[in-house]
C-alpha positions as CSV (number, residue, x, y, z in Angstrom):
1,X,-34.9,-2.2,-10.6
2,X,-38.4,-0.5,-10.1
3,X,-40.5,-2.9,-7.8
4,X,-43.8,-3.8,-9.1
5,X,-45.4,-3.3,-5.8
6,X,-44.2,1.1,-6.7
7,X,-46.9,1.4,-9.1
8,X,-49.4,0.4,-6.8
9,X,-50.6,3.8,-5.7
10,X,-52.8,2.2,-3.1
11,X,-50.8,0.4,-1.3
12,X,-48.3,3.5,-1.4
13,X,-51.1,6.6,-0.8
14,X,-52.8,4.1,2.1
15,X,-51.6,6.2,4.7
16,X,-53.1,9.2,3.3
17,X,-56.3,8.2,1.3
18,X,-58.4,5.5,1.9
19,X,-57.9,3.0,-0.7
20,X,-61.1,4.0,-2.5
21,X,-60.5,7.4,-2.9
22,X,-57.4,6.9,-4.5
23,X,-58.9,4.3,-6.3
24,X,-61.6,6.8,-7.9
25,X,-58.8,9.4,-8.4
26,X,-56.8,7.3,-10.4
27,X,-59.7,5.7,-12.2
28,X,-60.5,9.8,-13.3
29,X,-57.3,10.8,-13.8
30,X,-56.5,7.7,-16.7
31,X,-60.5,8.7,-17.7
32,X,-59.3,12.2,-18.4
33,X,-55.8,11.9,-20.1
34,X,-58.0,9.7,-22.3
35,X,-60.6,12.9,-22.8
36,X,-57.5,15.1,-23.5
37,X,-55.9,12.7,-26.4
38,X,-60.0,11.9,-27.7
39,X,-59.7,15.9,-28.3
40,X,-56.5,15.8,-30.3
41,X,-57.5,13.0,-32.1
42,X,-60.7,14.1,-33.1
43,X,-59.4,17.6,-34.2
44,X,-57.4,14.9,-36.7
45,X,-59.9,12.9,-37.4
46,X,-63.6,13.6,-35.6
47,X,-65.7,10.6,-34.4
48,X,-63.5,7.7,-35.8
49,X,-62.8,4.4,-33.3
50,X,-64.8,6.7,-30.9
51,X,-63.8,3.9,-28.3
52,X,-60.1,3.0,-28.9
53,X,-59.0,5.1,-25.9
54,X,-61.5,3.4,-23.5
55,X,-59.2,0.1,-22.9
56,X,-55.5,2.1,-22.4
57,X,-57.4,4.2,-19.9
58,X,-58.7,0.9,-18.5
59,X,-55.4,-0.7,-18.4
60,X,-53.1,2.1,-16.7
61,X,-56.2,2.3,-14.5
62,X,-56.0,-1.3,-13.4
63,X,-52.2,-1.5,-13.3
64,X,-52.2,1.3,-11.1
65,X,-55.4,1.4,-8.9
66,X,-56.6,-1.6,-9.2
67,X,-59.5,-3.7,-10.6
68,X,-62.1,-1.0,-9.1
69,X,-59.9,2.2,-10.7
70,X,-60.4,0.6,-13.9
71,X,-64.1,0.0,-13.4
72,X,-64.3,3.9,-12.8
73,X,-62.6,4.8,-16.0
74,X,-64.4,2.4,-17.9
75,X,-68.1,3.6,-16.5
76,X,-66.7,7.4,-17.1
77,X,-65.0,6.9,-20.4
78,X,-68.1,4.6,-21.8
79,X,-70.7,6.9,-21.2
80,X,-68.8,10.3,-22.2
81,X,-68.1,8.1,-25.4
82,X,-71.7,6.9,-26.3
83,X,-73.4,10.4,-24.7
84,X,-71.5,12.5,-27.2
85,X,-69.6,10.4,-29.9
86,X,-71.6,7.0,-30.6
87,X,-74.1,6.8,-32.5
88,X,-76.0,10.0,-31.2
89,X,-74.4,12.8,-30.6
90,X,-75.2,14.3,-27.2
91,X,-77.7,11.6,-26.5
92,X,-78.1,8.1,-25.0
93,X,-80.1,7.1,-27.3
94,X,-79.5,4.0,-30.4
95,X,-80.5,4.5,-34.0
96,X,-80.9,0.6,-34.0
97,X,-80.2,-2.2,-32.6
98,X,-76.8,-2.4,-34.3
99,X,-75.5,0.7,-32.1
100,X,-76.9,-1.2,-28.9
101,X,-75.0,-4.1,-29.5
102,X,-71.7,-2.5,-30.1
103,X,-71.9,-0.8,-26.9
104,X,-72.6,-4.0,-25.2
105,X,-69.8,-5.4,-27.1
106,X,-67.7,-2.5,-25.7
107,X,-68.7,-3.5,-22.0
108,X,-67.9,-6.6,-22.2
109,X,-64.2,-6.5,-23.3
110,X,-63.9,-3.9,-20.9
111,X,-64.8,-6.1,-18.1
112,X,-62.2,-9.2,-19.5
113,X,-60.0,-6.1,-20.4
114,X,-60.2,-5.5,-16.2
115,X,-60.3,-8.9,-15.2
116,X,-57.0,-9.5,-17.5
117,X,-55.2,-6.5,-16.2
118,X,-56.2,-7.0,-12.8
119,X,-55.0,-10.9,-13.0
120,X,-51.7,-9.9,-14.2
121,X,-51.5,-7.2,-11.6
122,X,-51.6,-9.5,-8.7
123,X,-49.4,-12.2,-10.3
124,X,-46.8,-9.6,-10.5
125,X,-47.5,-8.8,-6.8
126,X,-47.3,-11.5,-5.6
127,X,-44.0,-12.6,-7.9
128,X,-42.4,-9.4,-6.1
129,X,-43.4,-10.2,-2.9
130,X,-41.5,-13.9,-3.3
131,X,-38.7,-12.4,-4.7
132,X,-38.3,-9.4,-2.1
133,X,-38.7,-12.7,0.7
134,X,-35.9,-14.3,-0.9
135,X,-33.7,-11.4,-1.5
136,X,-34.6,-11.1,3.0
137,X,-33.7,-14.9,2.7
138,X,-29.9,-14.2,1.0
139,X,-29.1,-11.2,3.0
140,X,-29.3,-13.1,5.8
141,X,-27.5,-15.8,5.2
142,X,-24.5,-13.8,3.6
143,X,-24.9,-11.4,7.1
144,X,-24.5,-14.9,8.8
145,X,-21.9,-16.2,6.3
146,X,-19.7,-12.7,6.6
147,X,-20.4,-13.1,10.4
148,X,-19.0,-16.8,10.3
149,X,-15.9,-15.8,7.9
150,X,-14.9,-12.6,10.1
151,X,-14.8,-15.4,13.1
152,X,-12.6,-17.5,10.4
153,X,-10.1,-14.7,9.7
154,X,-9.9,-13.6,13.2
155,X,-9.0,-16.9,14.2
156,X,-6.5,-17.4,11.6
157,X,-5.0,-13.6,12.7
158,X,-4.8,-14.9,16.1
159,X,-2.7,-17.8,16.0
160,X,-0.2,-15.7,13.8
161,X,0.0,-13.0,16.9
162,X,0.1,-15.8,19.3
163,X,2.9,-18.2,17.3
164,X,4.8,-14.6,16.7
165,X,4.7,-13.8,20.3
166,X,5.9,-17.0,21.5
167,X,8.9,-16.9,19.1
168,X,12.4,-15.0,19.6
169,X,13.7,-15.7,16.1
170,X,13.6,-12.7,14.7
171,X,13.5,-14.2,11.0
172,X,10.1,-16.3,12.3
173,X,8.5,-13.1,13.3
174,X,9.2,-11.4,10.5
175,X,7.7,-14.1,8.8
176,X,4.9,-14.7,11.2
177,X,4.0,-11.1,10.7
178,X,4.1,-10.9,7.0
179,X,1.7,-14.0,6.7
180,X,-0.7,-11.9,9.0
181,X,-0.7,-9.2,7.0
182,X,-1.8,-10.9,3.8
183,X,-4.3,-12.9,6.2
184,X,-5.5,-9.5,6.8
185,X,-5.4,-7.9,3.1
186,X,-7.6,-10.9,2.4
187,X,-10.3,-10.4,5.0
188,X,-10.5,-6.5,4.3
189,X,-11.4,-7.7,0.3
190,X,-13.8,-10.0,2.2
191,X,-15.6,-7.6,4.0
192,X,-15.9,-4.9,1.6
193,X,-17.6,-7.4,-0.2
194,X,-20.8,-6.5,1.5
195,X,-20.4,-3.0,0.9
196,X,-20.1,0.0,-1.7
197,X,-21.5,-1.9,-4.8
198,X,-24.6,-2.9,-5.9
199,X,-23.1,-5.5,-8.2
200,X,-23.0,-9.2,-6.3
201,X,-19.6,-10.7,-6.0
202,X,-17.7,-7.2,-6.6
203,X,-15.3,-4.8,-4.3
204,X,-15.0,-1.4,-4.6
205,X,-11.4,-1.1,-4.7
206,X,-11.7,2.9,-4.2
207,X,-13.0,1.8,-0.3
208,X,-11.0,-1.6,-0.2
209,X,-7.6,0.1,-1.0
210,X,-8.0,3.1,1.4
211,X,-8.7,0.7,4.4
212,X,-6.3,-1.1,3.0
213,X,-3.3,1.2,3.2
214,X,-4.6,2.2,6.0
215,X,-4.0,-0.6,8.0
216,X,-0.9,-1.4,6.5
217,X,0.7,2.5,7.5
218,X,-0.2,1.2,10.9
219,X,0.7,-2.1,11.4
220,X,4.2,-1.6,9.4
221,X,5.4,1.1,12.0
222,X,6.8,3.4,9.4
223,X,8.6,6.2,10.6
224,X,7.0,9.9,11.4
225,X,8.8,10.9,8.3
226,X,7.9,8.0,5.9
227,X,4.1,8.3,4.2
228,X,1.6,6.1,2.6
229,X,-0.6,7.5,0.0
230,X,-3.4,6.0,-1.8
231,X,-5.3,7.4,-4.7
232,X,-8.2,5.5,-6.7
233,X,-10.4,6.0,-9.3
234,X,-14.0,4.4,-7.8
235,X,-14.3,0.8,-9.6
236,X,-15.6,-2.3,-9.0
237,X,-13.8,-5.8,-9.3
238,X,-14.6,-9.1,-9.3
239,X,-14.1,-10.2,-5.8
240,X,-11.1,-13.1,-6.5
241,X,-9.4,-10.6,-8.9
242,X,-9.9,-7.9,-5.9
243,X,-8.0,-10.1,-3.3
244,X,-5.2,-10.7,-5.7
245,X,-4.5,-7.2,-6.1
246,X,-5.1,-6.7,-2.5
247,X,-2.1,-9.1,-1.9
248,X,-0.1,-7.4,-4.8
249,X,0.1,-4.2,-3.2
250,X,0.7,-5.5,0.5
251,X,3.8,-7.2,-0.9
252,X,5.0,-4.6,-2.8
253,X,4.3,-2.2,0.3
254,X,5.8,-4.0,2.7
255,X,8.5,-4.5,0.2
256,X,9.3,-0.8,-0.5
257,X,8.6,0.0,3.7
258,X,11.5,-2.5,4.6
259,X,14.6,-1.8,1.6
260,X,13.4,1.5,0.0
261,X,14.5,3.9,2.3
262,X,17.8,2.9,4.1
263,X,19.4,4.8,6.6
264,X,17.2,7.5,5.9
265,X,13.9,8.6,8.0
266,X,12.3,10.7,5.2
267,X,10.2,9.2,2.2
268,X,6.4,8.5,0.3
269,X,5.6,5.0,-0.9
270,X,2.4,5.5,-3.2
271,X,-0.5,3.2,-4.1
272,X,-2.9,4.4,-7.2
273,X,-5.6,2.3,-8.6
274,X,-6.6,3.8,-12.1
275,X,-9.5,3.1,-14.6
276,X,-7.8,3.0,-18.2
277,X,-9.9,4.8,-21.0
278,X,-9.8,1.4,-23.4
279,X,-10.9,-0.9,-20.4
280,X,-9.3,-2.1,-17.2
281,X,-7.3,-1.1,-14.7
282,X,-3.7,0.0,-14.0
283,X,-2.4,-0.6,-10.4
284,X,1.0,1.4,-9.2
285,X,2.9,1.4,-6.6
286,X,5.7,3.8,-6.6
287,X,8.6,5.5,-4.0
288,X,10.9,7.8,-4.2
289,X,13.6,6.0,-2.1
290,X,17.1,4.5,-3.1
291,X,15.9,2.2,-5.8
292,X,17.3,-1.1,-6.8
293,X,19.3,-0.4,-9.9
294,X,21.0,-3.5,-9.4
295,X,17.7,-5.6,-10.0
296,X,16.0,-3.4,-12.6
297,X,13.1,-5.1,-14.8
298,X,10.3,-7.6,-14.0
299,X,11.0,-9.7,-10.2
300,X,12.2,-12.8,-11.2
301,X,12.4,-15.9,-9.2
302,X,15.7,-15.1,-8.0
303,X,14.5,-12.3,-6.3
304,X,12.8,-14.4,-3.0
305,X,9.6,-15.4,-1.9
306,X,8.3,-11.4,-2.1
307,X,8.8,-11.3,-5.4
308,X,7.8,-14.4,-6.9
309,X,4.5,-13.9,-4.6
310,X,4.3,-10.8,-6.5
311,X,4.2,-12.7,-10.3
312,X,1.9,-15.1,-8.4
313,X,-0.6,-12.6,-7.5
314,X,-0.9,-10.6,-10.4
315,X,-1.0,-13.8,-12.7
316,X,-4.4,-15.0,-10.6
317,X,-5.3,-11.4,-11.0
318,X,-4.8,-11.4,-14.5
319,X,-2.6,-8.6,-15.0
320,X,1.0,-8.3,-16.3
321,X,3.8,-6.9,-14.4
322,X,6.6,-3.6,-14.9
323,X,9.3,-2.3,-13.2
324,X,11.3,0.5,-13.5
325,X,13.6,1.4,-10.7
326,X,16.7,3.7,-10.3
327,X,18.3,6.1,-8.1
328,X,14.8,8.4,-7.6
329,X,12.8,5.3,-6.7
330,X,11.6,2.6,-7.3
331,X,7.8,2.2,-9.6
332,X,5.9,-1.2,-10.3
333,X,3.2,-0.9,-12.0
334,X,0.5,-4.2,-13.0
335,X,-1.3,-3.3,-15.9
336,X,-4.8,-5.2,-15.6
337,X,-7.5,-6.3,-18.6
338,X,-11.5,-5.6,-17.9
């Protein structure tokens, strides 16, 4: 949104022009586009409401330049108005008193025209400035809050690595290091947060899922021969619906890293995030390894604690999911209303 404070050409040409020259500029420029529409509208229509242009050029004067840029086009667009249109053409001069008083008149509201303008002027200043303070206020305290939940998640990531490292069961490390991982997946949807979107309370999943995979190629040790890709259409989601996809694909991820490719050192797991053209999202994640033929269709809650994880997190996420898995590989794919 266009701040209030933009239009004050002032405050913006002060390091260039003192304030009064750019006050009399804009108070002649409004006073001329005035002129130039008078012309048109007396090759229309010659001498009527030969001062209905005076208080628009006072106005945009005002709003622009302030109280005195609106005194300038006033002065210049009252006199070139009663010097050659009213009630003598070419002439200062009143047939009667009736002319005298309308240009009095004309003064006058010109003056409360300024002081109104110029009123609502500085109210909108000032309104900007207490909202621009505010805005300093809340970035602040999220940069302090995001500060204070990085500290959290660290924390949290810690004693994981330090319970995992004190541990020689290998089905507790596993364990230990899975629970890390969505710890992780959670805190990248937290940071990314504060970045990438100018919509509060949104994630960008095109950034979100990158660092994402990123971090899970590296921290599931995949072998030279076994990729990670990740392709996404630039969106943003709701930050709770975000995490829960998060979480979807770092199951099925780790899911596909560890039984997709046995006995075999070559292979591509695949993560695509798509806009759909009637609203909302489709998230995939596909390989090409040995499939599960055995346990085609939707995970069910025989399936263990992956799986039914899996149904958890795309039910908070609000999205539905489908499997189809055979000999080529192995594809789930969570279909997801806007």
């Amino acid at each position: 949104m266009t701040r209030v404070s933009d239009f004050d050409l002032c405050e913006r040409l002060a390091p260039i022009f003192p304030i009064w020259m750019t006050q009399v500029g804009v108070g002649l420029v409004c006073a001329g586009a005035a002129w130039l529409v008078r012309l048109f509208f007396d090759l229309v229509a010659g001498g009527a409401a030969p001062f209905a242009l005076v208080y628009p050029a006072i106005m945009l004067a005002t709003l622009f330049g302030r109280a005195f840029a609106g005194s300038v086009a006033a002065s210049v667009m009252i006199a070139y108005t009663w010097y050659y249109l009213y009630p003598v053409r070419n002439s200062f001069r009143f047939e009667d008193a009736t002319g005298a008083f309308a240009v009095a008149i004309v003064i006058v509201t010109a003056l409360i025209t300024i002081l109104i303008a110029e009123t609502f002027r500085r109210i909108a200043h000032q309104a900007t400035r207490e909202r621009d303070r505010q805005i300093a206020d809340r970035d602040l305290f999220l940069a302090e809050f995001d500060h204070r939940m990085k500290n959290n998640f660290a924390i949290v990531a810690g004693l994981l690595d330090l319970q995992k490292r004190r541990t020689t069961d290998p089905g507790t490390v596993e364990a230990l290091a899975t629970a890390q991982m969505r710890v992780d997946s959670i805190a990248r949807a937290h940071r990314h947060l504060y970045r990438g979107t100018d919509q509060p309370g949104m994630v960008e999943m095109r950034d979100y899922l990158g660092d994402l995979c990123a971090a899970l190629a590296e921290s599931l040790f995949l072998p030279g021969g076994i990729s990670l890709a990740c392709d996404s259409d630039a969106a943003a989601v709701p930050r709770d619906r975000a995490v829960s996809i998060g979480l979807v694909v770092n199951e099925l991820v780790t899911n596909a890293a560890k039984h997709a490719f046995p006995d075999r050192d070559r292979g591509t797991i695949t993560v695509t995030f798509r806009n759909r053209p009637e609203g909302g999202w489709t998230l995939t994640v596909a390989d090409d390894g040995a499939g599960m033929p055995d346990r085609a269709g939707a995970p069910g809650p025989d399936h263990g604690l992956g799986s039914r994880l899996v149904e958890a997190f795309a039910r908070q996420a609000g999205g539905t999911i489908a499997t189809d898995s055979d000999t080529t590989g192995t594809r789930v794919a969570m279909t997801l209303a806007a």
